[in-house]
ZASE-525391 format. One record per residue (C-alpha): residue number from 1; x, y, z. Coordinates in pm, 1 decimal. Each point is the difference from the previous one (the first is absolute). Example, Ala and Ser with C-alpha at 12.3 -4.5 7.8 and 13.67 -1.06 7.14 Angstrom:
BEGIN
<1 <1230.0 -450.0 780.0>>
<2 <137.0 344.0 -66.0>>
//
This chain:
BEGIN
<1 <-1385.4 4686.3 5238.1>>
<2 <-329.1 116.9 -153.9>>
<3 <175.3 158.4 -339.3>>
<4 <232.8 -322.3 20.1>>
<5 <-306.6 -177.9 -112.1>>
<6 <-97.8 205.0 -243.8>>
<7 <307.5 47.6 -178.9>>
<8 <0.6 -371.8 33.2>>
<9 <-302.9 -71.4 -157.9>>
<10 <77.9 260.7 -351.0>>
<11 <279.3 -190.8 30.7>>
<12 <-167.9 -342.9 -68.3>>
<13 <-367.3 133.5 -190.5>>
<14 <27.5 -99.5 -353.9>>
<15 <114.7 146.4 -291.4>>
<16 <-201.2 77.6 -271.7>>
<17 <72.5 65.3 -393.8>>
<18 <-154.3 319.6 -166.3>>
<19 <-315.7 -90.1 -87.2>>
<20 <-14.4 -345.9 142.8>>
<21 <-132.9 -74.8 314.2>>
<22 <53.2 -275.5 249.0>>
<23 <-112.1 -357.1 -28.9>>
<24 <-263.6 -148.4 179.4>>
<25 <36.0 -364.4 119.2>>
<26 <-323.3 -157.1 12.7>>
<27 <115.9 -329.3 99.9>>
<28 <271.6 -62.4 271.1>>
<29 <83.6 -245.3 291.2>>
<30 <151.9 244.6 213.7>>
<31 <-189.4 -30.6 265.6>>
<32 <233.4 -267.5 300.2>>
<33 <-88.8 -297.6 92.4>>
<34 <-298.4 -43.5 -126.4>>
<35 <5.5 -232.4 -298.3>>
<36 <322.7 -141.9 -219.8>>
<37 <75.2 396.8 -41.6>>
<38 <242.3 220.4 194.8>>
<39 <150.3 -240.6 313.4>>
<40 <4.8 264.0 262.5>>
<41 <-8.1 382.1 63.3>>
<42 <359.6 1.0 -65.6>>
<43 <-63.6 -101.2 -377.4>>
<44 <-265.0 222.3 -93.2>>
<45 <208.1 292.0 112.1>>
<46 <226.6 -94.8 -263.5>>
<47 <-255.1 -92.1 -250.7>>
<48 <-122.2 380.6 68.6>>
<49 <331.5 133.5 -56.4>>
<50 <35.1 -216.6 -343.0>>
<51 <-372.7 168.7 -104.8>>
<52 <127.1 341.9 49.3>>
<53 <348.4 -45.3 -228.9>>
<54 <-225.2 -150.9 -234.5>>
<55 <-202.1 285.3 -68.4>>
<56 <-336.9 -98.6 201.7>>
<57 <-123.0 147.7 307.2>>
<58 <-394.7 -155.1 49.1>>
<59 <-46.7 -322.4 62.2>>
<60 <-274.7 -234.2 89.3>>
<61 <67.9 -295.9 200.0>>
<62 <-202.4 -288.0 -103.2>>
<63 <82.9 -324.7 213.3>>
<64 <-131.2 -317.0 -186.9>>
<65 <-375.8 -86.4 147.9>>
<66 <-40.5 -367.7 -86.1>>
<67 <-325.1 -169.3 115.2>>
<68 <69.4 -270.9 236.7>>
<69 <301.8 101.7 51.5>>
<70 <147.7 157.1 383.6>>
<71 <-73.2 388.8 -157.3>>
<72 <120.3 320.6 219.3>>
<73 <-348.9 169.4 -33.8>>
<74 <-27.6 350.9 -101.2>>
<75 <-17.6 142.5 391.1>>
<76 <303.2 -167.2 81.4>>
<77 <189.8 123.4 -284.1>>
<78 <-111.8 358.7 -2.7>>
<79 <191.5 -29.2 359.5>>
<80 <291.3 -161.7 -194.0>>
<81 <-43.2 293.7 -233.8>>
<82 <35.1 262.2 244.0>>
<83 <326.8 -173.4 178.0>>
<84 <194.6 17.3 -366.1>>
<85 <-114.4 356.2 -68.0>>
<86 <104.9 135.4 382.6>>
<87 <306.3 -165.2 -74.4>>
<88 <52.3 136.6 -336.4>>
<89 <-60.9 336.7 91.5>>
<90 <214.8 -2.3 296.0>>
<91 <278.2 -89.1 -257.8>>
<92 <-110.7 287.6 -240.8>>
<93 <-95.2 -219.0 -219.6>>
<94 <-256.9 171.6 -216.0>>
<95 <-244.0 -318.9 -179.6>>
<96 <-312.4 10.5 30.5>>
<97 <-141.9 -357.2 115.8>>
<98 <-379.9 -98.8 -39.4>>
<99 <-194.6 -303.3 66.9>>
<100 <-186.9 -267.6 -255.0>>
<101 <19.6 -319.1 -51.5>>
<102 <79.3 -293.6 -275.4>>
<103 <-285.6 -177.1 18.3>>
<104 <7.7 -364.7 -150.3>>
<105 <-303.1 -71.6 -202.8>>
<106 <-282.5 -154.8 154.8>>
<107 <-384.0 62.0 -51.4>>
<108 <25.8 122.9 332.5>>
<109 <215.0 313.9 -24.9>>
<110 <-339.5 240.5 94.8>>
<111 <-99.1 -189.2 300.3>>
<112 <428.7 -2.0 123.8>>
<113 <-19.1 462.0 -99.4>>
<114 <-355.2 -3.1 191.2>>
<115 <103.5 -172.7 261.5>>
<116 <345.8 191.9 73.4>>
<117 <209.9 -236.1 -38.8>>
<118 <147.5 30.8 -347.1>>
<119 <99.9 389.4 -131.4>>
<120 <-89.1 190.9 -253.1>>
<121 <287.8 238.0 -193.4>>
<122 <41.0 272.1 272.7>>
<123 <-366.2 -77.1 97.8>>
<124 <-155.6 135.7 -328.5>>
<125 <-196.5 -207.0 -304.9>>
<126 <338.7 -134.9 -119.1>>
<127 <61.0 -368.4 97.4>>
<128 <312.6 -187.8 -101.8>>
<129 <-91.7 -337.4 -101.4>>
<130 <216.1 -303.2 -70.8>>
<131 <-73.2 -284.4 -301.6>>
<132 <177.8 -343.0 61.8>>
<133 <294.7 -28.1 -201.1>>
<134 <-90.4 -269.7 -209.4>>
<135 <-339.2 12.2 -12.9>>
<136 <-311.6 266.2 -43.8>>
<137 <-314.2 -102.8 209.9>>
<138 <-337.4 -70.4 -168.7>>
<139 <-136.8 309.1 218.3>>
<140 <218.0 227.3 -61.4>>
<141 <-277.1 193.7 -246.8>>
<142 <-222.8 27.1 274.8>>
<143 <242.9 77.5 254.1>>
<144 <54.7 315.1 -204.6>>
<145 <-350.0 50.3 0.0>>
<146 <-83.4 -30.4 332.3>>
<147 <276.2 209.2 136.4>>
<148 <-115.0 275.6 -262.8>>
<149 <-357.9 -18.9 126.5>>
<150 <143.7 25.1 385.4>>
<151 <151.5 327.2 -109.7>>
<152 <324.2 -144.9 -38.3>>
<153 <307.9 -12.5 -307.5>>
<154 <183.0 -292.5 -2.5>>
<155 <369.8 56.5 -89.4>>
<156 <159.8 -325.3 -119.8>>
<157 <317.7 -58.7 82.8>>
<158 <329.9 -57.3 -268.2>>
<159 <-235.0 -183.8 -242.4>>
<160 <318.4 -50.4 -210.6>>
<161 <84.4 -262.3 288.5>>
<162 <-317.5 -223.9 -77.3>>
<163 <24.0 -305.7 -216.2>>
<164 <-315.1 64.9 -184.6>>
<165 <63.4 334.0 -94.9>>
<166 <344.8 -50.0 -134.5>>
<167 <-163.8 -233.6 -239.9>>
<168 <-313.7 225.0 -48.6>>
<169 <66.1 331.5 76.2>>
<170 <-387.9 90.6 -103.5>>
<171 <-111.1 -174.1 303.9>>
<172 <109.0 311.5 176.3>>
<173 <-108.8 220.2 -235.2>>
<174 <-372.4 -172.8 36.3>>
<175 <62.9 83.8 395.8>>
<176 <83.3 381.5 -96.3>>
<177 <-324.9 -4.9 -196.4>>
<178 <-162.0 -115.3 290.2>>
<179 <80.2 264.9 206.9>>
<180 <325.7 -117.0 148.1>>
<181 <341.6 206.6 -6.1>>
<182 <360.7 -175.9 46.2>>
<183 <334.2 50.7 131.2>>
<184 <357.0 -125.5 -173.6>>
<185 <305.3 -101.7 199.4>>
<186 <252.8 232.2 -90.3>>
<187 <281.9 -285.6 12.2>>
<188 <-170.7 -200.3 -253.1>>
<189 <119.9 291.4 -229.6>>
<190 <364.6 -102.0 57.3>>
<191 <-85.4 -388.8 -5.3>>
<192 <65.1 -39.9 379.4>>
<193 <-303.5 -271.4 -96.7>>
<194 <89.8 -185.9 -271.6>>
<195 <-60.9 127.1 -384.3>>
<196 <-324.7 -107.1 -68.8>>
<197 <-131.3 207.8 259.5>>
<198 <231.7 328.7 -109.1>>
<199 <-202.9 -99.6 -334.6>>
<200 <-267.3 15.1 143.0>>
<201 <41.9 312.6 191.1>>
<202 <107.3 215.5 -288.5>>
<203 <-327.0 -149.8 -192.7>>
<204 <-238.3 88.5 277.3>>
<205 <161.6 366.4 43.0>>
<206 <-26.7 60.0 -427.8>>
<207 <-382.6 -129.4 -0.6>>
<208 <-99.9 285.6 269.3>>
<209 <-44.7 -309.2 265.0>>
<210 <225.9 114.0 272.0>>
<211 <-149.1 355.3 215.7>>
<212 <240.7 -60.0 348.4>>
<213 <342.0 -110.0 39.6>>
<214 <167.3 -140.9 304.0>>
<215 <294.5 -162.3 130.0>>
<216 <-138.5 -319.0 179.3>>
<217 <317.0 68.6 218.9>>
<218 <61.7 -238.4 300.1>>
<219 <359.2 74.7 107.4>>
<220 <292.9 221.0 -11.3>>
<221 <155.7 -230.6 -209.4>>
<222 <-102.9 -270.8 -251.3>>
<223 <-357.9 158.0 -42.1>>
<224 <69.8 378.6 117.4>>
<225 <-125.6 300.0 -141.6>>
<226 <285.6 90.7 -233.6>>
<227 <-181.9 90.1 -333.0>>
<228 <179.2 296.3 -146.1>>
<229 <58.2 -265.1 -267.4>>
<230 <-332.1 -128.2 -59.3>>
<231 <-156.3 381.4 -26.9>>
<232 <251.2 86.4 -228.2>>
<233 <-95.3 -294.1 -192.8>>
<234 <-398.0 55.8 -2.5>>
<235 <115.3 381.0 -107.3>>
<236 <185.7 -143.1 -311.3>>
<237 <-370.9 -208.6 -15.5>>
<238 <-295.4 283.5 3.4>>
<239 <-10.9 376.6 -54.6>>
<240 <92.7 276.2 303.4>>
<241 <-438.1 -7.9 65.7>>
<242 <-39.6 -370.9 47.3>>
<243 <291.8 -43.2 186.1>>
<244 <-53.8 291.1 224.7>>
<245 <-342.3 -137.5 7.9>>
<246 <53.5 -361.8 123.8>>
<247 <275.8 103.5 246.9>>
<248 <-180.6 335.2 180.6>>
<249 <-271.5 98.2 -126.9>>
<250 <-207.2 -293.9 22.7>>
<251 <154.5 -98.7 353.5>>
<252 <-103.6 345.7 142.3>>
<253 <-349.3 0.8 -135.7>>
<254 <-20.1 -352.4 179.3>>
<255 <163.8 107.9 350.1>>
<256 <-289.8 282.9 -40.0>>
<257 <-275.2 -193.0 -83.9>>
<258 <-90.7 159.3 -305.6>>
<259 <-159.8 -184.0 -319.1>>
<260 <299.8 -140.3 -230.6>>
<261 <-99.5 51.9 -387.5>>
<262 <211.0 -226.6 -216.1>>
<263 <74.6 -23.9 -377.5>>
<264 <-199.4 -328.4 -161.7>>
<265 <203.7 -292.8 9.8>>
<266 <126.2 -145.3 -362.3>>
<267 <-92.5 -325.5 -109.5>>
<268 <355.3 -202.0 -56.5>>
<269 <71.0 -193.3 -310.5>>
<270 <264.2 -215.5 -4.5>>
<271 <245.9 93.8 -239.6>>
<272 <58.4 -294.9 -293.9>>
<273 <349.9 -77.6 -129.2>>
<274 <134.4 -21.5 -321.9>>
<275 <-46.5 -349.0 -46.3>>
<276 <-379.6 -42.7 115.2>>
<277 <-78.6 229.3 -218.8>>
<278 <166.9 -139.1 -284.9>>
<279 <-165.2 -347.3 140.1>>
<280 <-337.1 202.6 -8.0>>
<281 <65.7 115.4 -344.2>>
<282 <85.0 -348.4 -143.9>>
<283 <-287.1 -164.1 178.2>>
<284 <231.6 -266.5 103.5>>
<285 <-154.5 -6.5 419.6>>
//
């Protein structure tokens, strides 16, 4: 029975490239029953399975933590945790599952990590932090600064999803500058969103304002974690460094706990068309 397993689990461990190691999902909702992710036990099995042809074999679970809202706090979902990974491994299914949150933004995100109830990413300084989608609050500066003061790195999540920044994409780069990092969807790369935030995607990945990327699955089907298109897309995007960089290396240094060093972020300028620059020309505005 014993080398049944085993054989069992080489069977289903990942397969890596030469010279390319294995993705690291930063942002999942694998975790069952907890919020609008995975609907039961059942689900996340498959969603594991889906990770592991996909080419990814570390994941961290971050359930949505929305003030006010009826939350699974982090005790209860470390036991959660611990039911899916008994479960996986007694299907020889090798993913590694850790725990976090995606923590909607609030002024009070430190009191919610003091207090236990919301998570940090695999209980290091990483915290995964979510903007409104149409909107940026007034705080959000000092949010940044707070949590850096605390000791803590706020990760926002799929910028490339936020109203603002699709019409300013130097909004985030003012948050990188800040001390900030972010993390891009990987099916906004195939336009599972809508153009305008593919755009944007691509724009925030070229400007050095993307360091984590991340599924932001929630099923085993409409929003799974199949993404073999999406990374081969962001390789056709950025050189074999940045993209081993913002898939592994940066994911590892997180689960680890170790200081993340990141290339300055470049200003955007919005690219003028032929014809305002012939207006500009003829000084006819």
């Amino acid at each position: 029975m014993i080398v049944h397993i085993m054989i069992m689990v080489a069977r289903i461990k990942v397969e890596k490239r030469e010279g390319e190691e294995a993705m690291i999902d930063i942002h999942s909702h694998i975790l069952p029953k907890v919020d609008d992710g995975s609907k039961d036990l059942e689900e996340s099995i498959e969603m594991a399975k889906i990770y592991l042809e996909n080419g990814i074999n570390k994941v961290i679970a971050t359930p949505h933590y929305i003030e006010g809202w009826d939350n699974t706090f982090k005790e209860k979902n470390l036991e959660i945790l611990e039911i899916l990974k008994k479960a996986l491994y007694q299907r020889g299914l090798d993913l590694d599952i850790y725990l976090g949150n995606e923590i909607y933004t609030t002024m009070d995100i430190l009191e919610h990590l003091e207090e236990g109830k919301a998570s940090s990413l695999n209980n290091t300084r990483y915290v995964l932090i979510e903007l409104p989608m149409f909107d940026i609050p007034l705080f959000i500066e000092d949010l940044i600064y707070e949590l850096l003061l605390k000791g803590y790195v706020p990760i926002i999540a799929h910028p490339e999803r936020n109203a603002k920044i699709i019409e300013n994409p130097n909004l985030l780069y003012t948050f990188i500058k800040k001390g900030a990092l972010a993390q891009l969807n990987l099916p906004s790369l195939e336009g599972k969103y809508g153009d305008r935030i593919k755009s944007t995607g691509e724009t925030l990945i070229k400007h050095n304002m993307i360091h984590f990327i991340g599924t932001d699955a929630h099923s085993k089907d409409k929003r799974s974690p199949r993404v073999k298109k999406s990374l081969n897309l962001l390789k056709l995007m950025v050189d074999k460094e940045t993209y081993n960089r913002i898939t592994y290396l940066n994911g590892i240094k997180l689960l680890e706990d170790e200081e993340i060093i990141v290339d300055s972020p470049i200003e955007y300028k919005k690219e003028k068309n032929f014809f305002y620059l012939l207006k500009t020309k003829m000084n006819i505005f």
